[in-house]
DSSP file (Angstrom, degrees, kcal/mol; ACC not computed):
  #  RESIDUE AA STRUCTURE BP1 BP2  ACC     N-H-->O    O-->H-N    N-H-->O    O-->H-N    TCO  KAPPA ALPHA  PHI   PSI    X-CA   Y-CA   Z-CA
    1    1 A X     >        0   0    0      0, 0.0     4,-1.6     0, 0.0     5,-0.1   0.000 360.0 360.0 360.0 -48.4    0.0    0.0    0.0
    2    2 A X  H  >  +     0   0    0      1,-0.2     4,-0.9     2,-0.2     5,-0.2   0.857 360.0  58.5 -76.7 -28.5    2.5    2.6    1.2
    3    3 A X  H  > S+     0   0    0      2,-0.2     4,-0.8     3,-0.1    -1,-0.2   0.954 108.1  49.4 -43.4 -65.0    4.4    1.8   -2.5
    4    4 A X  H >> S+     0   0    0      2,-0.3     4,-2.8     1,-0.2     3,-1.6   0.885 112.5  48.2 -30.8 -82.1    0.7    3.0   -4.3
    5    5 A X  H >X>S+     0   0    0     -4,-1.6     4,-1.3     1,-0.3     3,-0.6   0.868 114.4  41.3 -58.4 -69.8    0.7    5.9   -2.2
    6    6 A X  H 3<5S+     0   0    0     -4,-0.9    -1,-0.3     1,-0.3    -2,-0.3   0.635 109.0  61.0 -41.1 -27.3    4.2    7.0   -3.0
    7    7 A X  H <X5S+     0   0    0     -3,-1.6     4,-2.4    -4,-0.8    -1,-0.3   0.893 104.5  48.2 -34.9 -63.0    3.7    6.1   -6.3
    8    8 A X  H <X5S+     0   0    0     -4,-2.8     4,-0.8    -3,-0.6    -2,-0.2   0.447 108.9  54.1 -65.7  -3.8    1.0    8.6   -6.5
    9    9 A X  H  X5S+     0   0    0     -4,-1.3     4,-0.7    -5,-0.3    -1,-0.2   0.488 105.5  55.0-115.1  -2.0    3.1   11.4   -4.8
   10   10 A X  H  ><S+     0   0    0     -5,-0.5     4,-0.8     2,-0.1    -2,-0.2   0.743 102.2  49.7 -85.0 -41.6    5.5   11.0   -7.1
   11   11 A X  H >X S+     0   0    0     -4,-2.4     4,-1.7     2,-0.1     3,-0.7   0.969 121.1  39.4 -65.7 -46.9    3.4   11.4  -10.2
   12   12 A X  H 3X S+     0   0    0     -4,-0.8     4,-2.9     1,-0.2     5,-0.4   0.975 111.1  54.4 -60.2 -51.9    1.9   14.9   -8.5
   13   13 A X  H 3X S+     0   0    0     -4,-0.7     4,-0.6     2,-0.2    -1,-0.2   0.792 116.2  36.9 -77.0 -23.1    4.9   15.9   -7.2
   14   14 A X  H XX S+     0   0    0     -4,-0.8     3,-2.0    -3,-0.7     4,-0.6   0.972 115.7  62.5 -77.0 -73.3    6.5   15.5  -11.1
   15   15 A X  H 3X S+     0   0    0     -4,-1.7     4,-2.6     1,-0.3     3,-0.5   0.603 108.5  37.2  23.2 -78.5    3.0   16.9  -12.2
   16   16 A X  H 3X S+     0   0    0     -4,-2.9     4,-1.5     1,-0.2    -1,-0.3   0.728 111.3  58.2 -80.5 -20.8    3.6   20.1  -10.5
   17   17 A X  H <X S+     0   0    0     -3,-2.0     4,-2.5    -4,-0.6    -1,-0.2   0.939 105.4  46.6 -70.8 -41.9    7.0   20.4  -11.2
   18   18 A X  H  X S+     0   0    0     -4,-0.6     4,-1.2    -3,-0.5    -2,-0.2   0.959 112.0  61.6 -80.0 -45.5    6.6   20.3  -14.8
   19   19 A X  H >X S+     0   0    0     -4,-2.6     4,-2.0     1,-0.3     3,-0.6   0.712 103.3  47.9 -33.6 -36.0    3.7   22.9  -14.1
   20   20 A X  H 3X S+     0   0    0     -4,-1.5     4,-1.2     1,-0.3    -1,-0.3   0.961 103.3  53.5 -73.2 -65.2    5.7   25.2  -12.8
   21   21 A X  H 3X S+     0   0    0     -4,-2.5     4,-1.6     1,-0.3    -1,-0.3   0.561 113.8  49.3 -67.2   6.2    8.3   25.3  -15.1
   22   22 A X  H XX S+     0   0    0     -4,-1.2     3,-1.8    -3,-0.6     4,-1.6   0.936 111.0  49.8 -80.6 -68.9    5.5   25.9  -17.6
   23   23 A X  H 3X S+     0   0    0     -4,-2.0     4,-2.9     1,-0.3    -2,-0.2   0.605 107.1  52.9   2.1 -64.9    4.3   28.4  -15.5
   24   24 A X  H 3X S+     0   0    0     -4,-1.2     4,-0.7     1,-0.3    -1,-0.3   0.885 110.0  46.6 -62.6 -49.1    7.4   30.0  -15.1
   25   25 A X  H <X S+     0   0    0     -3,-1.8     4,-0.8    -4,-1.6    -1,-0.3   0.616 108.1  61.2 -80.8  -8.5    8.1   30.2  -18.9
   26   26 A X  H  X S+     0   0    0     -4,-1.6     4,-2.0     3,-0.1     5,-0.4   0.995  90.3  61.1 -30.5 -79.4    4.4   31.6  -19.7
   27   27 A X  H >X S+     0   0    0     -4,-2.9     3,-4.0     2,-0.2     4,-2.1   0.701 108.7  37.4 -50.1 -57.4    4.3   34.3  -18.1
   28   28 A X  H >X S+     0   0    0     -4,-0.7     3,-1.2     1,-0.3     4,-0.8   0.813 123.6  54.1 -30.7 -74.7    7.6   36.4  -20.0
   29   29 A X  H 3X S+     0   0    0     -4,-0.8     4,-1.7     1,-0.3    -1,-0.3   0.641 107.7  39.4 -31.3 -36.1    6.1   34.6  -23.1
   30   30 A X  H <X S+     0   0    0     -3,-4.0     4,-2.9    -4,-2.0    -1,-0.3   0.878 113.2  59.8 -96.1 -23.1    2.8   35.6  -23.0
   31   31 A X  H <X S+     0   0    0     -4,-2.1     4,-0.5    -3,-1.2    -2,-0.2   0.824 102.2  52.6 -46.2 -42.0    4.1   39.1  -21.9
   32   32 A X  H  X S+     0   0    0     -4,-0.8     4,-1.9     2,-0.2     3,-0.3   0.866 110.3  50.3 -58.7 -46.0    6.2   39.4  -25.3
   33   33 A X  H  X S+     0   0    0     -4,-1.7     4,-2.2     2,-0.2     5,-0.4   0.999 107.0  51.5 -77.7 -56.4    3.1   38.7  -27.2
   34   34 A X  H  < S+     0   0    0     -4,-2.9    -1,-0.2     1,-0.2    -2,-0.2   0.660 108.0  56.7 -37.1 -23.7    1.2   41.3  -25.3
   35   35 A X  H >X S+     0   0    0     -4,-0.5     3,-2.0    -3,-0.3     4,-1.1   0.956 105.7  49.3 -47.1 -72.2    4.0   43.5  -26.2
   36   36 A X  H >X S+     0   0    0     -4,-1.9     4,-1.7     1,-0.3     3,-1.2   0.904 104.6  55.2 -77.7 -27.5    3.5   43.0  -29.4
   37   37 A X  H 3< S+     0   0    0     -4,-2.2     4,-0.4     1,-0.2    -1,-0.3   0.646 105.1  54.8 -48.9 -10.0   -0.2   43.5  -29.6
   38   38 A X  H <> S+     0   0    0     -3,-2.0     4,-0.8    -5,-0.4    -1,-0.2   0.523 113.4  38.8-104.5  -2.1    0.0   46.6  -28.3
   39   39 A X  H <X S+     0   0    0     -3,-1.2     4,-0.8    -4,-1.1    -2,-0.2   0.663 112.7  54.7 -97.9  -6.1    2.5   47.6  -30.9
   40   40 A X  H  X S+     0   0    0     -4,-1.7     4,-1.3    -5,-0.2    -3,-0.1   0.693 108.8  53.0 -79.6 -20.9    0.5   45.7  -33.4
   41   41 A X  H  > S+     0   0    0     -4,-0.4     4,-0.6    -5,-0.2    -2,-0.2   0.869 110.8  45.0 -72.5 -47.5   -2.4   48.1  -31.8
   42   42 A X  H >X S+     0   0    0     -4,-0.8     4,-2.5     2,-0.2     3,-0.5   0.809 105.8  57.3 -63.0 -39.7   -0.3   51.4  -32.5
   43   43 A X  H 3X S+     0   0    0     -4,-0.8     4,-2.4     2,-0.2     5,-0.3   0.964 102.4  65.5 -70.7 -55.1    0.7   50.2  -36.1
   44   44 A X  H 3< S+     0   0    0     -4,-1.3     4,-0.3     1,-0.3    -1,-0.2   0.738 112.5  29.7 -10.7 -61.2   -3.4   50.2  -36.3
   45   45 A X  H <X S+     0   0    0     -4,-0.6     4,-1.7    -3,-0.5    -1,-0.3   0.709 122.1  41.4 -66.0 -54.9   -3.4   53.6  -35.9
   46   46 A X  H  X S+     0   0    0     -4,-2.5     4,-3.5     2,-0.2     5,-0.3   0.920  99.0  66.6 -74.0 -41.8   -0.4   55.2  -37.3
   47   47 A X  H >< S+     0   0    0     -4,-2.4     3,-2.7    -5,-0.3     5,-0.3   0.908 100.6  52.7 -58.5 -49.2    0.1   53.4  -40.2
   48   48 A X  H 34>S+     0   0    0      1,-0.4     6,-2.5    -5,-0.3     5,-1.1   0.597 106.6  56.6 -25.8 -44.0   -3.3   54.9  -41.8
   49   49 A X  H 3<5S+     0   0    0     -4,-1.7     3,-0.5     4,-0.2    -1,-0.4   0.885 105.9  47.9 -56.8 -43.5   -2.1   58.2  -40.9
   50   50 A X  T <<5S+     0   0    0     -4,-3.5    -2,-0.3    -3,-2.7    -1,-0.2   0.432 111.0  47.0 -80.3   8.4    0.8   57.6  -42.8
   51   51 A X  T   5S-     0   0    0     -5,-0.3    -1,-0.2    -4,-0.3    -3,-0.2   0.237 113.4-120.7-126.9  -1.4   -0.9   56.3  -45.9
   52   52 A X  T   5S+     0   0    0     -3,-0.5    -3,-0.2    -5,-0.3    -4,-0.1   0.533  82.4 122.4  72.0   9.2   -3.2   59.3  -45.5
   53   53 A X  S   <S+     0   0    0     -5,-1.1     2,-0.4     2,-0.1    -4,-0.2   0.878  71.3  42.0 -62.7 -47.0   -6.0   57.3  -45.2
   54   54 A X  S    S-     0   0    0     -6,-2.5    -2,-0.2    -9,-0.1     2,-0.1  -0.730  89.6-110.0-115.9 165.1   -6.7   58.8  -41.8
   55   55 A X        -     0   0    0     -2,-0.4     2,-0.2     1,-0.1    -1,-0.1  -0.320  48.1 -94.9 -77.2 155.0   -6.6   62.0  -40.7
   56   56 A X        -     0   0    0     -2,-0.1     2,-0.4    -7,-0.1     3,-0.1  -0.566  40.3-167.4 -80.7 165.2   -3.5   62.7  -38.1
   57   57 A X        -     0   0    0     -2,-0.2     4,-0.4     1,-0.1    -8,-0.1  -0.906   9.3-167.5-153.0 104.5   -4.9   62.3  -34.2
   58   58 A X  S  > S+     0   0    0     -2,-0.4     4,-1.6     2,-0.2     5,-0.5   0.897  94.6  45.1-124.7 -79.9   -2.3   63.6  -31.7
   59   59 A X  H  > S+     0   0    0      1,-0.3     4,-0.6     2,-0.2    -1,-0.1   0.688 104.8  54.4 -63.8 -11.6   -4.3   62.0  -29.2
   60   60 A X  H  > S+     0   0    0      2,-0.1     4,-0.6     3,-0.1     5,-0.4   0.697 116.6  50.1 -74.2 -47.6   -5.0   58.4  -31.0
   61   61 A X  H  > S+     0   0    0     -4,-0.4     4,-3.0     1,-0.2     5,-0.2   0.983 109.2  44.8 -65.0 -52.5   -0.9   58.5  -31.2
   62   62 A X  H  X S+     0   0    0     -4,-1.6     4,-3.2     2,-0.2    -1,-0.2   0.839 113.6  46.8 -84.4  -7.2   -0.3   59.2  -28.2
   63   63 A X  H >X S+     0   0    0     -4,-0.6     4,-1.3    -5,-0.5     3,-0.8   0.876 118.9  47.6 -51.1 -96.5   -3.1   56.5  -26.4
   64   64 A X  H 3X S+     0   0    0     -4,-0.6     4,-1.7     1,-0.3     3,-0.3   0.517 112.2  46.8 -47.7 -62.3   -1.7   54.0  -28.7
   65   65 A X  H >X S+     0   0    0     -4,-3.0     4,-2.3    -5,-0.4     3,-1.2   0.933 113.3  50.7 -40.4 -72.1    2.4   54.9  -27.9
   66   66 A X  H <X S+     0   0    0     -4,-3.2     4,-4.8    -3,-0.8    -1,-0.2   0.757 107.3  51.0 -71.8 -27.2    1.7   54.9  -24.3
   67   67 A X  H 3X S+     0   0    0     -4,-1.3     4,-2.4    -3,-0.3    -1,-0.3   0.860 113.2  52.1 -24.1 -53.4   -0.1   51.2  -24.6
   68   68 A X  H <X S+     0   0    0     -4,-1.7     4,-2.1    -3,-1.2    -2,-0.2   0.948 110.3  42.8 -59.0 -62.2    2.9   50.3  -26.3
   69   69 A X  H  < S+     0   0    0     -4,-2.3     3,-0.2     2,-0.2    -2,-0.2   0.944 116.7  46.2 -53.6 -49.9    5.2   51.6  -23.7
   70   70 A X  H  < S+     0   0    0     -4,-4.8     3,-0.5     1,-0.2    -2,-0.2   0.992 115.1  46.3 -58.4 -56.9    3.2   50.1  -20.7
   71   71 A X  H  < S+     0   0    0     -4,-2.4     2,-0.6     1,-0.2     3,-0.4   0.772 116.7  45.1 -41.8 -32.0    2.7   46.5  -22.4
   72   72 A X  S  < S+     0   0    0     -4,-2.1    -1,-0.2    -3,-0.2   -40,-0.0  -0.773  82.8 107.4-132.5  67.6    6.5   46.4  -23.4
   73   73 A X  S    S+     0   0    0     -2,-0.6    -1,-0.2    -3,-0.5    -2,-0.1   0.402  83.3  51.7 -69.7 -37.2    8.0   47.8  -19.5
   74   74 A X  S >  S+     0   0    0     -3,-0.4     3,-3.7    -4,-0.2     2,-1.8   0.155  76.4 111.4 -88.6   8.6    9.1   44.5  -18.9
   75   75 A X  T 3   +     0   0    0      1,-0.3    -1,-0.1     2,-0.2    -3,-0.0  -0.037  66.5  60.4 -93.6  59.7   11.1   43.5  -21.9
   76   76 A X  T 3  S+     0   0    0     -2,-1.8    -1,-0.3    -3,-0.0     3,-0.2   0.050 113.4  46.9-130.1   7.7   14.7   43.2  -21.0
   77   77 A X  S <  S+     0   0    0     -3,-3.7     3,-0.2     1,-0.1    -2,-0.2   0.295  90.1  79.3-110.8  26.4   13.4   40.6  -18.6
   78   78 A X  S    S+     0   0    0     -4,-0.1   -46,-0.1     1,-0.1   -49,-0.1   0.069  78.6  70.8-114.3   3.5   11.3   38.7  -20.8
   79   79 A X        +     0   0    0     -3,-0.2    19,-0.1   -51,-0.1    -1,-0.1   0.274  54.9 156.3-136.4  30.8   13.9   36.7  -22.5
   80   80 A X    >   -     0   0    0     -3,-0.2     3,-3.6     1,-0.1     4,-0.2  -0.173  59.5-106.7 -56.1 138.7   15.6   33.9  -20.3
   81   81 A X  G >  S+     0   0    0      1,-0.3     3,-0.6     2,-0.1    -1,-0.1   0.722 123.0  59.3 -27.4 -29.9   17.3   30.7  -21.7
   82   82 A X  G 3  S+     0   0    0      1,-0.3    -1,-0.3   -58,-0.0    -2,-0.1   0.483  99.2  57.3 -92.7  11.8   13.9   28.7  -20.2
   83   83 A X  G <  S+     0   0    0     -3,-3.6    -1,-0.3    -4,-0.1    -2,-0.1   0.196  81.3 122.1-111.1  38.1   11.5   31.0  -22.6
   84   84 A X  S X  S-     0   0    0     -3,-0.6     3,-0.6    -4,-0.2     2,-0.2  -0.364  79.6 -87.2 -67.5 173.2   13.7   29.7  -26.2
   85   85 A X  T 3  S+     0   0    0      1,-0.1    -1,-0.1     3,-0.0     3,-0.1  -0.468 111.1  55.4 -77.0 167.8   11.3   28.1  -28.5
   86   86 A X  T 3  S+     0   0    0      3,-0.3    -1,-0.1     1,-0.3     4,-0.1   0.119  75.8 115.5 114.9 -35.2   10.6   24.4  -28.1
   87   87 A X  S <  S-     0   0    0     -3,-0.6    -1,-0.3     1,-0.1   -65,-0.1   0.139  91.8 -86.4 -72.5-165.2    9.5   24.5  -24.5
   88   88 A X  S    S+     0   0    0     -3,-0.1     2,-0.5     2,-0.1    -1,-0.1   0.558 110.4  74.0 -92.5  -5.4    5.8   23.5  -23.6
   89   89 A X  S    S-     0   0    0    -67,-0.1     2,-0.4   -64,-0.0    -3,-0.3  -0.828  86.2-115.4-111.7 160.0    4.6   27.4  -24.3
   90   90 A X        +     0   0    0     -2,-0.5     2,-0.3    -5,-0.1    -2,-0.1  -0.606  38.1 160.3 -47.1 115.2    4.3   28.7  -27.6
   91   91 A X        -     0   0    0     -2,-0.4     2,-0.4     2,-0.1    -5,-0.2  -0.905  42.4-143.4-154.0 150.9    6.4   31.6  -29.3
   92   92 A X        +     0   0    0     -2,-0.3    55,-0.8    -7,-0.1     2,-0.3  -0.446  62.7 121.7 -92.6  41.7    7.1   32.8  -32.3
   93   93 A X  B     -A  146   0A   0     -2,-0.4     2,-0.2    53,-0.2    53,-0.2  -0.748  56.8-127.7 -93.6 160.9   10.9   33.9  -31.2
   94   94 A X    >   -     0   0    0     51,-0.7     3,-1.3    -2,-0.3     4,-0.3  -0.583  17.1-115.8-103.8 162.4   13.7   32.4  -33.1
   95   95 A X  T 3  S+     0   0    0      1,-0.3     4,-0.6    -2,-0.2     5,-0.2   0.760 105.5  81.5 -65.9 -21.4   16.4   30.8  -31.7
   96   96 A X  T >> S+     0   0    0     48,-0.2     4,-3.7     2,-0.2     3,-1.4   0.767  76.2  74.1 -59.1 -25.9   18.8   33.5  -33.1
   97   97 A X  G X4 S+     0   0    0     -3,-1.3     3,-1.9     1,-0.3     2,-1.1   0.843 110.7  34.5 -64.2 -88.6   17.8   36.2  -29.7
   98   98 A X  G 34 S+     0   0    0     -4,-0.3    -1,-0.3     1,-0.3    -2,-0.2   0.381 121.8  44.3 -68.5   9.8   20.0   33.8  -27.6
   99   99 A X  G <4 S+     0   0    0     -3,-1.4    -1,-0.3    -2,-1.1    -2,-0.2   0.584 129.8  26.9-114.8 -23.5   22.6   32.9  -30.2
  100  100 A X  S XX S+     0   0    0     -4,-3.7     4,-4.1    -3,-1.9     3,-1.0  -0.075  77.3 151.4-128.1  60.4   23.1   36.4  -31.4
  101  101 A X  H 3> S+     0   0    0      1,-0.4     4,-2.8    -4,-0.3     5,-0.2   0.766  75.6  58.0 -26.8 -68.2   22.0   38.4  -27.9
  102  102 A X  H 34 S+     0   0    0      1,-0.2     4,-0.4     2,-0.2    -1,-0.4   0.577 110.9  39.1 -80.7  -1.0   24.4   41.5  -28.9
  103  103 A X  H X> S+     0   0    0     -3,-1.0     4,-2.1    -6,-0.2     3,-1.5   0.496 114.9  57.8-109.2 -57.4   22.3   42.2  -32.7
  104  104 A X  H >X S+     0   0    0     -4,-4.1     4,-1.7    -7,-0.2     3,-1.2   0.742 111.8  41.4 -27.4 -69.7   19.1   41.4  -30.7
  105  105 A X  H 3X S+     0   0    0     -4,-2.8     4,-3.1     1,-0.3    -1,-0.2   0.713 107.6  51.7 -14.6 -53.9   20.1   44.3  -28.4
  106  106 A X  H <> S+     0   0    0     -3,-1.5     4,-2.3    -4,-0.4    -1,-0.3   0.839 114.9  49.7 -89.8 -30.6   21.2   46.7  -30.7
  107  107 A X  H <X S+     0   0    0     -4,-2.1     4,-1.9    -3,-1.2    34,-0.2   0.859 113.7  45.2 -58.3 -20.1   17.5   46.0  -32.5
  108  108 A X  H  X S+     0   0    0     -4,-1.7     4,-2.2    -5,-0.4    -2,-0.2   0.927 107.6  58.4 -74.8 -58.6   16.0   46.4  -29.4
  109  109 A X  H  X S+     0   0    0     -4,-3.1     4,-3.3     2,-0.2     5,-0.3   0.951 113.0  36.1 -31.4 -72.3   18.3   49.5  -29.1
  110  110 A X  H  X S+     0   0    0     -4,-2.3     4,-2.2     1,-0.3     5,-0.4   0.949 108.6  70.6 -66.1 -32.1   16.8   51.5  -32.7
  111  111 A X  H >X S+     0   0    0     -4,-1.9     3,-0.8     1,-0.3     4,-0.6   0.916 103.6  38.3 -68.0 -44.9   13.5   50.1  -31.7
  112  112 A X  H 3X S+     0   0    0     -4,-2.2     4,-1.9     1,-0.2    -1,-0.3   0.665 113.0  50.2 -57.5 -25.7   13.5   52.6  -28.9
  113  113 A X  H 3X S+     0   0    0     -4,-3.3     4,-0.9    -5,-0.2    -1,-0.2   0.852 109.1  54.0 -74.8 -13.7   14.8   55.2  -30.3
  114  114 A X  H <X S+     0   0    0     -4,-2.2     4,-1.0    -3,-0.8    20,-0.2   0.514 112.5  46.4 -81.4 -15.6   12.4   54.9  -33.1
  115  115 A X  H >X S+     0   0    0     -4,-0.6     3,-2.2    -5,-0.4     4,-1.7   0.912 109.3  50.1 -80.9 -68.5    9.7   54.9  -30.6
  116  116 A X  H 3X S+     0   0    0     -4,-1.9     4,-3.1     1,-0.3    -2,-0.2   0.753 110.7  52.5 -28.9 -40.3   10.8   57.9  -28.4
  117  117 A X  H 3< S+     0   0    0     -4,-0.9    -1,-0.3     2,-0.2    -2,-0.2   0.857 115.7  43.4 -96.7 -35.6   11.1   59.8  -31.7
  118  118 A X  H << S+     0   0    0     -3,-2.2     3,-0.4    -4,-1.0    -1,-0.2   0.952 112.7  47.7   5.9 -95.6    7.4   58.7  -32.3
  119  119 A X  H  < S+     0   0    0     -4,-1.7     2,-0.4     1,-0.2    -2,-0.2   0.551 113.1  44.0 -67.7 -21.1    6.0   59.2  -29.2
  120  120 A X  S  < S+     0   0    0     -4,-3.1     2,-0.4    -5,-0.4    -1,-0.2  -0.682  77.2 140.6-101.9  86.6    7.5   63.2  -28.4
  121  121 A X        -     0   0    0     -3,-0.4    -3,-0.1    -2,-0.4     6,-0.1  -0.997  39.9-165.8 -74.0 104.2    6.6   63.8  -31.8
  122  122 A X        +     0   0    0     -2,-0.4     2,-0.2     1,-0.0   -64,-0.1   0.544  61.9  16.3 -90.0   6.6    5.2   67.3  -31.2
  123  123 A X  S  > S-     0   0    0      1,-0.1     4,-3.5   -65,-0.0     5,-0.2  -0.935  80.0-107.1-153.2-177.0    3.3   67.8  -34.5
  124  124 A X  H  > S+     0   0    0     -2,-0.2     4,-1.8     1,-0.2     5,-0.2   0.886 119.2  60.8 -87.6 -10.8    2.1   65.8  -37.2
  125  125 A X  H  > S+     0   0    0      2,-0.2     4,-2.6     3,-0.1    -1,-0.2   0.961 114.4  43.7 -73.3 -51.1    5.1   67.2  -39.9
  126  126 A X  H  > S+     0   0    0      2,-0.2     4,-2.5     1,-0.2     5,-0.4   0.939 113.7  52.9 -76.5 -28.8    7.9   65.4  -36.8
  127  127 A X  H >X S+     0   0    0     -4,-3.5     4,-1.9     2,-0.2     3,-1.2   0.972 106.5  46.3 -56.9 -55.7    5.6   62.4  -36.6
  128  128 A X  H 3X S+     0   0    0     -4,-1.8     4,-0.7     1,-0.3    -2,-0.2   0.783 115.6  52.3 -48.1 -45.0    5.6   61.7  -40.2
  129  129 A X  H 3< S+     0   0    0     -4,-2.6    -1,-0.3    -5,-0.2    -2,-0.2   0.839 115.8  36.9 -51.7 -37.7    9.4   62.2  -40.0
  130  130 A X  H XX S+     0   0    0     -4,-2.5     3,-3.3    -3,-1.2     4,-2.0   0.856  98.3  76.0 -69.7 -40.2    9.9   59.9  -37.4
  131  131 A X  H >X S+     0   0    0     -4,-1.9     3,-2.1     1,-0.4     4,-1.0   0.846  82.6  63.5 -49.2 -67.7    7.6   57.3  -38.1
  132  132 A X  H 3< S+     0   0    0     -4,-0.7     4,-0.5     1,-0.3    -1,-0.4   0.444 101.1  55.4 -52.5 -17.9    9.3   55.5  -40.9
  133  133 A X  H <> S+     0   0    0     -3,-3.3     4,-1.2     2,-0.2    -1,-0.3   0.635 106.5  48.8 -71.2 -38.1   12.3   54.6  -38.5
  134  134 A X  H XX S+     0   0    0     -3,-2.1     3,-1.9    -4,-2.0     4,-1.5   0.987 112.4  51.8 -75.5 -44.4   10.2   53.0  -36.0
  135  135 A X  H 3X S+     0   0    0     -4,-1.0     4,-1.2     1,-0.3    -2,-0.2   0.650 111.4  44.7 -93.0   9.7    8.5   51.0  -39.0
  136  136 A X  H 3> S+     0   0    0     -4,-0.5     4,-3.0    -5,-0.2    -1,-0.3   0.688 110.1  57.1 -97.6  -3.6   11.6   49.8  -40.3
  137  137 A X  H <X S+     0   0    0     -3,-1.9     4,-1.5    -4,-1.2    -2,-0.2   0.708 113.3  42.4 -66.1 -29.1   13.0   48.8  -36.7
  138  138 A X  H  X S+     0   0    0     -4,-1.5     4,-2.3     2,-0.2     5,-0.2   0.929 108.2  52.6 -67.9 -68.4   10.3   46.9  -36.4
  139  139 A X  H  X S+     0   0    0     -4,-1.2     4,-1.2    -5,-0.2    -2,-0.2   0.849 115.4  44.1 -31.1 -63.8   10.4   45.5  -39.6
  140  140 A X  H >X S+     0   0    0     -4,-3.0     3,-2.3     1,-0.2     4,-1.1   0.962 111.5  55.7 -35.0 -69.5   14.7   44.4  -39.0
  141  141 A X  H 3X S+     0   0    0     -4,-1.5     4,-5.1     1,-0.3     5,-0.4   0.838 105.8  43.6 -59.3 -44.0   14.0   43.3  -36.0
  142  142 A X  H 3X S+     0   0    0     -4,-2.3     4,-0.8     1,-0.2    -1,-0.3   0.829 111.5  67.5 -64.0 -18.6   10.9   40.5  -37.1
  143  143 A X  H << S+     0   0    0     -3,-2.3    -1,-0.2    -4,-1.2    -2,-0.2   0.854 111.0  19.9 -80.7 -16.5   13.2   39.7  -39.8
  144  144 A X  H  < S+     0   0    0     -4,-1.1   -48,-0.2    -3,-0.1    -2,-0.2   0.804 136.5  33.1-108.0 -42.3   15.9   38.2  -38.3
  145  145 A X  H  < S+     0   0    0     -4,-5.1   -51,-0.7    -5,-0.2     2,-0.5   0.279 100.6  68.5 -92.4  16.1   13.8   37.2  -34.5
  146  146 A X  B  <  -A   93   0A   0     -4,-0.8     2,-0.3    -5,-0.4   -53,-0.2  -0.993  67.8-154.8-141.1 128.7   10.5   36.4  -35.2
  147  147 A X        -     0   0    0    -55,-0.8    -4,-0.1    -2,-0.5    -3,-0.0  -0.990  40.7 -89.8-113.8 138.0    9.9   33.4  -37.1
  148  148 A X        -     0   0    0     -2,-0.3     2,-0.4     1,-0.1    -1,-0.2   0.508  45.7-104.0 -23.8 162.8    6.2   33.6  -39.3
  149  149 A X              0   0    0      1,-0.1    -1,-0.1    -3,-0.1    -3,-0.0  -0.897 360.0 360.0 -96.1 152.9    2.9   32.3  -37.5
  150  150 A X              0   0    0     -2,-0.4    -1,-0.1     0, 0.0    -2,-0.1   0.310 360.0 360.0 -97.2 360.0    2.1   29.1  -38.8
């Protein structure tokens, strides 16, 4: 009898363990993708402004920028060895952020300056200047870390 039961506290006790680590590697994960929906949210906006479709909205930019900013506050911790692809959560990172850290960085790097320059844009003639920086930082960056959704 006492085998049975030890059996069985050995399967939970594995049980919870591998939970964890799931756990553990969610949250960052699902945190990156919230990131990028709220820059996918901004793009929403902005690009249409820049295709002249829509009219410019000072205050639409700057909702949408500061979305951006809050969702994405956490991302220089978001990207530990146990969130790679492969593990039990999903992501669409490539393996290349931890084999080439220092070019992640330095995308990570223009993507913020291409935001800042975005977001204190103080008229719509410096957004329109700016703008095109953020959407090719963005652009680098998915090409080389973000592999397609399937």
């Amino acid at each position: 009898m006492s085998k049975v039961i030890l059996g069985v506290l050995t399967a939970g006790a594995l049980t919870l363990g591998l939970a964890s680590a799931a756990m553990a590697q969610e949250g960052p994960i699902k945190a990156r993708q919230a990131c990028m929906k709220a820059n996918g949210e901004m793009m929403k906006v902005a690009v249409p402004i820049i295709k002249g479709e829509q009219p410019y909205d000072k205050a639409a930019l700057d909702k949408v920028t500061a979305d951006a900013e809050a969702a994405c506050a956490g991302w220089a911790g978001w990207w530990g060895e146990d969130t790679k692809p492969g593990g039990p959560v999903e992501t669409w990172a490539k393996e290349e952020i931890w084999t080439d850290m220092a070019g992640f960085e330095a995308a990570g790097a223009a993507y913020g300056q291409a935001f800042t320059a975005v977001k204190t844009a103080p008229d719509e003639a410096a957004f329109r200047a700016a703008f095109p920086a953020l959407g090719k930082s963005c652009q680098d960056c998915h090409e080389k870390f973000r592999r397609p959704k399937e």
